[in-house]
N, CA, C and O of each residue as an XYZ file, in Angstrom:
552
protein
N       0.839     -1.179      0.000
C       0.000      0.000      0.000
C       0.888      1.249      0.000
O       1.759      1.302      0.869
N       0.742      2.534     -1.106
C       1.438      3.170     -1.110
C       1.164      4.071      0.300
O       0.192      3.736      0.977
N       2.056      5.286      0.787
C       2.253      5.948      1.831
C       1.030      6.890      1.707
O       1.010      7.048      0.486
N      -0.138      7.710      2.261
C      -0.767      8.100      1.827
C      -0.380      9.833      2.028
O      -0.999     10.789      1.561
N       0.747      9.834      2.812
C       1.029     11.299      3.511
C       2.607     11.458      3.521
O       3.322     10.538      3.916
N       3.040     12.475      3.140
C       4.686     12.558      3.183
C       5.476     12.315      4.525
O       6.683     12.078      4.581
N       4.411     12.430      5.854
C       5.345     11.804      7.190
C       5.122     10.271      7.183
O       5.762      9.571      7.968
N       4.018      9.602      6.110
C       4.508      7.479      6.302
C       5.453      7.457      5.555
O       6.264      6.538      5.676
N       5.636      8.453      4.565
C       6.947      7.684      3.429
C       7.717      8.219      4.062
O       8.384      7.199      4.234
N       8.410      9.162      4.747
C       9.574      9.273      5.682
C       9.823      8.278      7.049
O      10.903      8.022      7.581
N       8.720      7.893      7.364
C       8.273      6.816      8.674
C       8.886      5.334      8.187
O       9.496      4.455      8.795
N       8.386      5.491      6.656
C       8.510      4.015      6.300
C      10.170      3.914      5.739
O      10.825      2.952      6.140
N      10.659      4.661      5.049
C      12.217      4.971      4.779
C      12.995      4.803      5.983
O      14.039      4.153      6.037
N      12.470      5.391      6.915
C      13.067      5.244      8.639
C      13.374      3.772      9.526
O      14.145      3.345     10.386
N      12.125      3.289      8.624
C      12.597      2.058      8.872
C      12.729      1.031      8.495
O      12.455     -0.061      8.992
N      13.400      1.470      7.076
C      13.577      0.656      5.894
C      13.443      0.293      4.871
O      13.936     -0.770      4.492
N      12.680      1.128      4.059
C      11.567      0.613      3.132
C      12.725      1.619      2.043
O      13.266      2.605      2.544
N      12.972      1.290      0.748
C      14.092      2.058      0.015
C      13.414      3.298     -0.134
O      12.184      3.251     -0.166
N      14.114      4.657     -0.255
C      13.763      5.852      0.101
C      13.024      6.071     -1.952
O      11.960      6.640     -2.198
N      13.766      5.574     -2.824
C      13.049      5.838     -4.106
C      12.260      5.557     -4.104
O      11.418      6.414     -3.835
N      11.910      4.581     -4.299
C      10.717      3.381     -4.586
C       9.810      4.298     -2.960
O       8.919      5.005     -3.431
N       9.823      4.376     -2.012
C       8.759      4.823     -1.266
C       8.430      6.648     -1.598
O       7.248      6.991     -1.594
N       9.227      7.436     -1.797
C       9.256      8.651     -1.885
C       8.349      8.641     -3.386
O       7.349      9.349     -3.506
N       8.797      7.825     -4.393
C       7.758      8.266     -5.918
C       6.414      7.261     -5.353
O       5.537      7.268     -6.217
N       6.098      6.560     -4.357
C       4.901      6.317     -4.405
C       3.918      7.514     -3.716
O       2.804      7.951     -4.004
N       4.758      7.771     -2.817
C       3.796      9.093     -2.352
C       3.478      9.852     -3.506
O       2.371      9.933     -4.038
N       4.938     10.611     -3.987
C       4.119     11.393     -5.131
C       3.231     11.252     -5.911
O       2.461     12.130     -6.301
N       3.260      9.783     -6.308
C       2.281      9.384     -7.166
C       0.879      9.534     -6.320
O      -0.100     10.214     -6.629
N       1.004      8.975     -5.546
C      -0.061      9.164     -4.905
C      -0.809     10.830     -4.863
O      -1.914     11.034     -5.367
N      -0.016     11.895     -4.196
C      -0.099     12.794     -4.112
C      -0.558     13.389     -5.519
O      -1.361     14.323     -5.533
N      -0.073     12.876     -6.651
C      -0.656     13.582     -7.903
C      -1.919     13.152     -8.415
O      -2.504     13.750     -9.318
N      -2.377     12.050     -7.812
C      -4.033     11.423     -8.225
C      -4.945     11.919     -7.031
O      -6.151     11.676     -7.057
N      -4.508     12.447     -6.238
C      -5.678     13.601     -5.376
C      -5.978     14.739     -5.893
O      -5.174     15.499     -6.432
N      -7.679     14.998     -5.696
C      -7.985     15.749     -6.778
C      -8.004     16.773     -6.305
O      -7.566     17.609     -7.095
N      -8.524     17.497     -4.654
C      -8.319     18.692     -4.778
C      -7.363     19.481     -3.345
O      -6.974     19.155     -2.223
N      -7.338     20.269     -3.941
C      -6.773     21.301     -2.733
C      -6.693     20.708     -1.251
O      -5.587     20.539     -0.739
N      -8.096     20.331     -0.430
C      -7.896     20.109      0.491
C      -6.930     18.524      0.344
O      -5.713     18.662      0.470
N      -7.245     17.670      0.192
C      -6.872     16.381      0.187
C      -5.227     16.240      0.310
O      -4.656     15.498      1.109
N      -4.435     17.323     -0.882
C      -3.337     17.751     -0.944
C      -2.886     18.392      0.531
O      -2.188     17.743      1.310
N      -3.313     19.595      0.792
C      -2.682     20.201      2.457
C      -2.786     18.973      2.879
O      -1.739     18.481      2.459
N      -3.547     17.857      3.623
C      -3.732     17.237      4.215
C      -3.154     16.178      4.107
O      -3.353     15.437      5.070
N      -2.198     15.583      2.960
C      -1.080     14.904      2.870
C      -0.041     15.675      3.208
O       0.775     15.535      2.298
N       0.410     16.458      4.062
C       1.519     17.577      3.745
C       1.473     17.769      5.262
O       2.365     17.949      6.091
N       0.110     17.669      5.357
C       0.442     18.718      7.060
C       0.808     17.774      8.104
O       1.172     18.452      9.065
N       0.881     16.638      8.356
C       1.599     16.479      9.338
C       3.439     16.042      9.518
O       4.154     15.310      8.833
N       3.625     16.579     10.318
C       5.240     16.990     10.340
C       5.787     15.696     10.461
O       5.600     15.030     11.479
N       6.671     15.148      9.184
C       7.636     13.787      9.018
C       8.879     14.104     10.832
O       9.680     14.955     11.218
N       8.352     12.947     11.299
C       9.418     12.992     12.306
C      10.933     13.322     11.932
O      11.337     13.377     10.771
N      11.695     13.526     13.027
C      13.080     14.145     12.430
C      13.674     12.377     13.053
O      13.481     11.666     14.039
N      14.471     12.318     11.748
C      15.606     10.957     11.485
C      16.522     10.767     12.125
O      16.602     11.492     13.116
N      17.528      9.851     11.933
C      19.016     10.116     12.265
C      19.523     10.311     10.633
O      20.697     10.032     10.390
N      19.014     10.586      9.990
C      20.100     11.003      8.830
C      19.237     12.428      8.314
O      18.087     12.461      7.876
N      20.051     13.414      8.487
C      20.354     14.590      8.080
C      19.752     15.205      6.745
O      19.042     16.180      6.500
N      20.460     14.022      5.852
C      19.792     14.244      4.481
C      18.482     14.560      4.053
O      18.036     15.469      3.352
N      17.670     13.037      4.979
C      16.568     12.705      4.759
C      15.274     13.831      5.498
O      14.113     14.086      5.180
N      16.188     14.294      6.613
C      15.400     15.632      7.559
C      15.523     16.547      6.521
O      14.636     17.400      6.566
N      16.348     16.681      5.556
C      16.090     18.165      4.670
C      15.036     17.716      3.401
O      14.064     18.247      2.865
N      15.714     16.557      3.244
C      14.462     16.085      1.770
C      13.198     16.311      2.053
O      12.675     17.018      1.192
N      12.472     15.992      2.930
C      11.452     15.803      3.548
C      10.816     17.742      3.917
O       9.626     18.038      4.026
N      11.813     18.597      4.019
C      11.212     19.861      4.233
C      11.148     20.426      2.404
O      10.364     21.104      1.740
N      12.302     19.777      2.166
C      12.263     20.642      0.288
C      10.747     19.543     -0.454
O       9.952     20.063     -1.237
N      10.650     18.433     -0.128
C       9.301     18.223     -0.854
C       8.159     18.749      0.054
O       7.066     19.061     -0.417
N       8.364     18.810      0.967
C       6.848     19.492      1.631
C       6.388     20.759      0.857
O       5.336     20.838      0.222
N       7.436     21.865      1.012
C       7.599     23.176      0.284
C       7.353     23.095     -1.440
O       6.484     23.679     -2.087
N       8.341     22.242     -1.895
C       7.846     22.270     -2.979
C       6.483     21.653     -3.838
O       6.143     21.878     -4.999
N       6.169     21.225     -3.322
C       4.768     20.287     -3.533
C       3.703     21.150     -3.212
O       2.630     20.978     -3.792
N       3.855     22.272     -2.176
C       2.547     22.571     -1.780
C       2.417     24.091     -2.551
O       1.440     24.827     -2.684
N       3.895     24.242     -3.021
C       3.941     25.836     -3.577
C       4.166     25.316     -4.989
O       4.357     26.313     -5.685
N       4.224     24.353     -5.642
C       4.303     23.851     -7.560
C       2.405     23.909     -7.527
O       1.793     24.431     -8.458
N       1.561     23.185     -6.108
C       0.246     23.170     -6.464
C      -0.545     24.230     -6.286
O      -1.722     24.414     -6.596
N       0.511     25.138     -5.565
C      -0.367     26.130     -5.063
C      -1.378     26.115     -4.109
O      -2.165     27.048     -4.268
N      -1.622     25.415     -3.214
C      -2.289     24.938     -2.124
C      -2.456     26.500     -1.037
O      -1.848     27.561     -0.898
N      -3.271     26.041     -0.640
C      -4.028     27.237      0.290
C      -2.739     27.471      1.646
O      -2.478     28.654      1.864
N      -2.106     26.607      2.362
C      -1.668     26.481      2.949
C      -0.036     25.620      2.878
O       0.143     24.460      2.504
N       1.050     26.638      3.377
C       2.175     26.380      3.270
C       2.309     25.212      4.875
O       1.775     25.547      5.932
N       3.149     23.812      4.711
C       2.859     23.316      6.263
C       4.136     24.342      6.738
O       5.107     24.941      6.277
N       3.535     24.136      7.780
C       4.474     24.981      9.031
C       6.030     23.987      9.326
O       7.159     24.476      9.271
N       5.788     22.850      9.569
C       6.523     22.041      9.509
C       8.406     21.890      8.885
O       9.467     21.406      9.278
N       7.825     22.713      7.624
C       8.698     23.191      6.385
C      10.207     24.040      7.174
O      11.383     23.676      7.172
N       9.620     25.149      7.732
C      10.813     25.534      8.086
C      11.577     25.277      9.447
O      12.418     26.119      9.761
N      11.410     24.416     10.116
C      12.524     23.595     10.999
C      13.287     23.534     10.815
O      13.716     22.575     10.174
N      14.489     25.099     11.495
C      15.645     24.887     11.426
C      16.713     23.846     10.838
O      17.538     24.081      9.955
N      16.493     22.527     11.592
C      17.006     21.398     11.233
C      16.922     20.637      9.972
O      17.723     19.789      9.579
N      15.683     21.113      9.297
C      15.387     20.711      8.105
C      16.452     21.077      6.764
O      16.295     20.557      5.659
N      17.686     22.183      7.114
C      18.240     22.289      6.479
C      19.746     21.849      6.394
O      20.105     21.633      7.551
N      20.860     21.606      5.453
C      22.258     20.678      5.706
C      22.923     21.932      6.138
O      22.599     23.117      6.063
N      24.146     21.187      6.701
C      25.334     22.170      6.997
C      26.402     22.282      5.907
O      27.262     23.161      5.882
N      26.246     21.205      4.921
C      27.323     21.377      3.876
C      26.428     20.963      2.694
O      25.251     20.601      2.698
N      27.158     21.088      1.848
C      25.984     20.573      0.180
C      25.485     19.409      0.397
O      25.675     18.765      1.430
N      24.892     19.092     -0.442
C      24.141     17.777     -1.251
C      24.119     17.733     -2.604
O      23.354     18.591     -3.046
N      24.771     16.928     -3.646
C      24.503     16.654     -4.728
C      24.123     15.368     -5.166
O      24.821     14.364     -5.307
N      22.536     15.591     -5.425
C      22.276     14.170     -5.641
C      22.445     13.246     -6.628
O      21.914     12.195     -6.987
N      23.397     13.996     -6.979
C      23.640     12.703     -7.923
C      25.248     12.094     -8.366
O      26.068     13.011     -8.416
N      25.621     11.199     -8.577
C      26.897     10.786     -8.687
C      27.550     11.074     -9.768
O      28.767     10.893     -9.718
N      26.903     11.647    -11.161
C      27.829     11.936    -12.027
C      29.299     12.774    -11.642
O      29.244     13.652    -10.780
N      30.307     12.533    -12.165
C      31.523     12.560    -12.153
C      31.747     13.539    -13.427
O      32.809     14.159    -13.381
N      30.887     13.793    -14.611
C      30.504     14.863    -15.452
C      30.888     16.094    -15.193
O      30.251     16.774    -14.389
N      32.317     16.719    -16.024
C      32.310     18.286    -15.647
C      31.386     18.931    -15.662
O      30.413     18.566    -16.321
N      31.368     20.167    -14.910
C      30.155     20.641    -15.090
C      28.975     21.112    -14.396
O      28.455     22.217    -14.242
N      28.542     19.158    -13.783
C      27.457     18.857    -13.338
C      27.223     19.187    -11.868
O      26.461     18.758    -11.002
N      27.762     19.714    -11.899
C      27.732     20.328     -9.879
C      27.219     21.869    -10.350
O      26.179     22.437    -10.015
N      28.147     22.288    -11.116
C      27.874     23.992    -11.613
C      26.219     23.846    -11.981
O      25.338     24.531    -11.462
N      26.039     22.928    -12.866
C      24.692     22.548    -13.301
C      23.627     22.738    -12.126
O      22.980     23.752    -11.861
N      23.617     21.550    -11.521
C      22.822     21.267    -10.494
C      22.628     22.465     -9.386
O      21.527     22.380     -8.843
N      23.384     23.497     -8.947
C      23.303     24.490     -8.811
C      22.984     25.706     -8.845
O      22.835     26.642     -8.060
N      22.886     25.420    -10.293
C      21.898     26.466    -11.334
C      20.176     26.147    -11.215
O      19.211     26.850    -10.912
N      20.352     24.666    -11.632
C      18.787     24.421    -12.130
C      18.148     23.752    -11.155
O      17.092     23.213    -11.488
N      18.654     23.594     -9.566
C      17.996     22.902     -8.546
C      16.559     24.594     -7.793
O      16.813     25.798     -7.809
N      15.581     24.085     -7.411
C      14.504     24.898     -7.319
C      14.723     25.451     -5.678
O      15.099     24.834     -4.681
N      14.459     26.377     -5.801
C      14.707     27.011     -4.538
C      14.440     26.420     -3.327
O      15.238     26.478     -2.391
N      13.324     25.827     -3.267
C      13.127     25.113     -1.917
C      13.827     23.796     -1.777
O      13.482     23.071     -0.843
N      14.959     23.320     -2.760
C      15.925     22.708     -2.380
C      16.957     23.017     -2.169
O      17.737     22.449     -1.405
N      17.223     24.332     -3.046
C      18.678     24.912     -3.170
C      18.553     25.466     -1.773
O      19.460     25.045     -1.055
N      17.549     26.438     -1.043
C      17.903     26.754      0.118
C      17.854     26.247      1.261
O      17.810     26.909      2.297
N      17.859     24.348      1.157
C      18.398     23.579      2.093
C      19.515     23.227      1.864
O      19.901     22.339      2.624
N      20.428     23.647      0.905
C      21.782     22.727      0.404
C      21.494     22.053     -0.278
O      22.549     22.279     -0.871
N      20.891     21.104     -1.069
C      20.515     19.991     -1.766
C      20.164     20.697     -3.209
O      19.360     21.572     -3.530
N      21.111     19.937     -3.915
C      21.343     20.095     -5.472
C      20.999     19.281     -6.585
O      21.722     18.389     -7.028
N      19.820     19.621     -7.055
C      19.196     18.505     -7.826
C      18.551     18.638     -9.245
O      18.622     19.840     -9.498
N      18.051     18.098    -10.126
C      17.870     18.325    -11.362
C      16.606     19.809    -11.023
O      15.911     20.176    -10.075
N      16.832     20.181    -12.166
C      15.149     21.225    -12.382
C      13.779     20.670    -11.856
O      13.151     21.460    -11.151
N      13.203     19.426    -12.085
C      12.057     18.914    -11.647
C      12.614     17.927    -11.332
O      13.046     17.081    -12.115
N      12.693     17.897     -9.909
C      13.000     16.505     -9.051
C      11.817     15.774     -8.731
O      11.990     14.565     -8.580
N      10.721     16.187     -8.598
C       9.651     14.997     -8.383
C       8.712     14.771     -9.622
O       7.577     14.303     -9.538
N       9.282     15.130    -10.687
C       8.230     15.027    -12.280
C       8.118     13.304    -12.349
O       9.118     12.596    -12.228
N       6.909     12.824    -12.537
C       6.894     11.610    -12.731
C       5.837     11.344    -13.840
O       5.029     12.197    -14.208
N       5.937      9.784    -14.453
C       5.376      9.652    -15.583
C       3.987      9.988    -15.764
O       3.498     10.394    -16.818
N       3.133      9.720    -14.239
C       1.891     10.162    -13.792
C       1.458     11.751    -13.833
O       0.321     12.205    -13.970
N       2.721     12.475    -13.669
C       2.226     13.585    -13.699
C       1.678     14.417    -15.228
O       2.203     14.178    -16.316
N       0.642     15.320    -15.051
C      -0.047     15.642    -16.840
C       1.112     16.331    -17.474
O       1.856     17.050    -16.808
N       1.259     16.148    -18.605
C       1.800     16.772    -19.678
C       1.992     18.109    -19.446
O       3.115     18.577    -19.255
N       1.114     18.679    -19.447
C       1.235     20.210    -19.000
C       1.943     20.898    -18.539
O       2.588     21.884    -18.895
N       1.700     19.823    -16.899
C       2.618     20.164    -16.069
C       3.992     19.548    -16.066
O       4.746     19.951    -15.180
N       4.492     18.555    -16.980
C       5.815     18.313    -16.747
C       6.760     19.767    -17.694
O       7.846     20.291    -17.448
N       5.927     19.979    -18.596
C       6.165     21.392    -19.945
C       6.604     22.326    -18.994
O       7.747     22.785    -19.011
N       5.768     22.624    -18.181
C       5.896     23.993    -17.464
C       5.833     23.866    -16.375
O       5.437     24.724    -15.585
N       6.345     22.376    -16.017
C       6.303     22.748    -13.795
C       7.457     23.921    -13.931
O       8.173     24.244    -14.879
N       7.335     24.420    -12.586
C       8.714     25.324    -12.235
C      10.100     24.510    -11.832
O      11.129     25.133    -11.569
């Protein structure tokens, strides 16, 4: 059963469950709810804080970004917990590619870049999501 709220897929990563494979089921999930409320209400309750660092910031950059790409009535509060942000970078990804740090830097979205975490332009675009919006997410 996928996670129905962004604090089980951090709950369930916490204690084991692989962080990809659980993190795109939420989204998925999150993108077949139809309105406004249903959305805040996957969002608002606050993902416990981890022992890994990383996963305490991931967890504030998709809250933020998810609720401000949908535009939702309500930003969670949750979001800005100090702790939610790194003390040194994050680049998520392993290419070894000149470049690709300068890159990721550039085109990572603000509510990741201003946790440290450096990541493609649309980090949660998935095949589920409409056309539209993969054209013109932010």
């Amino acid at each position: 059963m996928r996670p129905s709220t962004l604090a089980e897929a951090i709950e369930r990563i916490s204690a084991g469950a692989p962080q990809g494979d659980t993190l795109a089921e939420f989204v998925d999930t999150f993108l077949a709810l139809s309105d406004d409320a249903a959305r805040v209400a996957a969002l608002a309750s606050s993902p416990k804080r981890t022992d890994d660092a990383r996963l305490d910031a991931l967890a504030g950059a998709i809250g933020e970004y998810l609720a401000k790409h949908y535009r939702l009535s309500q930003l969670p509060h949750w979001v800005s917990e100090p702790w939610r942000r790194l003390a040194e970078p994050w680049f998520t990804t392993s290419s070894t590619a000149p470049g690709m740090r300068e890159y990721l830097t550039f085109a990572s979205p603000a509510e990741f870049r201003s946790r440290n975490i450096f990541t493609e332009e649309r980090p949660l675009r998935r095949a589920r999501t409409p056309i539209a919006e993969r054209e013109t997410a932010p």
